[in-house]
C-alpha positions as CSV (number, residue, x, y, z in Angstrom):
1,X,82.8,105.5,106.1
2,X,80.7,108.6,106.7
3,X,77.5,106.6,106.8
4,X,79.1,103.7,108.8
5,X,80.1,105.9,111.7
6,X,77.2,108.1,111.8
7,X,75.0,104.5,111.6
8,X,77.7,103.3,114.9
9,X,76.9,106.5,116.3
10,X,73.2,105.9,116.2
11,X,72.5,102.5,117.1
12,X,75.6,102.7,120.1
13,X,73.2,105.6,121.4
14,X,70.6,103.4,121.4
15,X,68.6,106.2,119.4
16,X,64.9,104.8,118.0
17,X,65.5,103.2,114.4
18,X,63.1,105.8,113.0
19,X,66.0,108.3,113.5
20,X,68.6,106.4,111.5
21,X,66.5,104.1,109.5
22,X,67.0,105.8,106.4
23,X,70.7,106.0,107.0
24,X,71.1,102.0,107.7
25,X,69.9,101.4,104.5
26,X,71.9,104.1,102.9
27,X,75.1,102.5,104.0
28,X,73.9,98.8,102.9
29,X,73.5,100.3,99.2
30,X,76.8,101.9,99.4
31,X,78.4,99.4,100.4
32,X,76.7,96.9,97.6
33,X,77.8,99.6,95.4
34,X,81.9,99.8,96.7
35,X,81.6,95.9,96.2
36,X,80.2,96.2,92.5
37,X,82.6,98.9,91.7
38,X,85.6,96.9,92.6
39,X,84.1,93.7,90.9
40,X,83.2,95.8,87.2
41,X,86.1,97.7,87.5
42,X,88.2,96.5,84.6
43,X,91.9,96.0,85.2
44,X,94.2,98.2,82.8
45,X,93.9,97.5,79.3
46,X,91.9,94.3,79.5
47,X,88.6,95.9,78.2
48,X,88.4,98.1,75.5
49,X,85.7,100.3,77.1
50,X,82.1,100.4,75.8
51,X,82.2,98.3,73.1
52,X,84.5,96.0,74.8
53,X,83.8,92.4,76.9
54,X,81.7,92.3,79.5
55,X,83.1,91.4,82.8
56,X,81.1,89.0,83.1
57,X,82.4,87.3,80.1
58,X,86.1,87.4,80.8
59,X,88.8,84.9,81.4
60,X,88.3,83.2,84.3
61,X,91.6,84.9,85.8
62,X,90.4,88.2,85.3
63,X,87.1,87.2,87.5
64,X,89.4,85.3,89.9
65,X,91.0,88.8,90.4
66,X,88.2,90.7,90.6
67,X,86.5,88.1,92.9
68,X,89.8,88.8,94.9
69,X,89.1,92.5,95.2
70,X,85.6,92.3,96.6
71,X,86.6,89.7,99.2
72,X,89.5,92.4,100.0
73,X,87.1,95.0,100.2
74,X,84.5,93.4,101.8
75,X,86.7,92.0,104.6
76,X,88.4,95.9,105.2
77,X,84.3,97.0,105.5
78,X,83.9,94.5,107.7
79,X,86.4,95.3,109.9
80,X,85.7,98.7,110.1
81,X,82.1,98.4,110.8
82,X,83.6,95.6,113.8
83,X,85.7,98.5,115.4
84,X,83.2,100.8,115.2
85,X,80.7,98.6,116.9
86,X,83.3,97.2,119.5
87,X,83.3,99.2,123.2
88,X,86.6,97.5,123.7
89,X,87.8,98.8,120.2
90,X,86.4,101.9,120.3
91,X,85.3,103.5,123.6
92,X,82.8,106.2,124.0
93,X,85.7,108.6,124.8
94,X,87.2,107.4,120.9
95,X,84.3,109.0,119.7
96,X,84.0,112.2,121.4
């Protein structure tokens, strides 16, 4: 969230992309890796750790569930990022 306000911040401002460029692409990368991380993370006891399954190769309820997770997490990113974007949401005065 640190990156995703600080990137609001920036491009509300209407400061030059060359001084939050670097921090726009930070926050796409994090937020790839929050997606992966609740996608691979295995659920309690259904992998047996390195030498176990792969996710990738599990039962098709266990990806349903994980499938569930990113589209849980990706849906409270988005609405963040849409708050943080919104004037009406968040006013400059929110901010300060």
């Amino acid at each position: 969230m640190s990156y995703g306000i600080s990137l609001a911040y920036a491009t509300r401002g209407g400061f030059p992309f060359s001084t939050y460029g670097e921090n726009f692409f930070i926050t796409l990368q994090n937020v790839a890796i929050i997606l992966m991380i609740l996608y691979f993370t295995a659920q309690k006891g259904a992998y047996s750790g390195l030498g176990g399954p792969s996710p990738l190769s599990a039962p098709a309820s266990t990806r349903s569930i994980a499938l569930k997770r990113v589209a849980t997490g990706a849906t409270i990113i988005a609405l963040c990022f849409l708050f943080l974007w919104n004037h009406t949401l968040c006013s400059h005065s929110t901010r300060a």
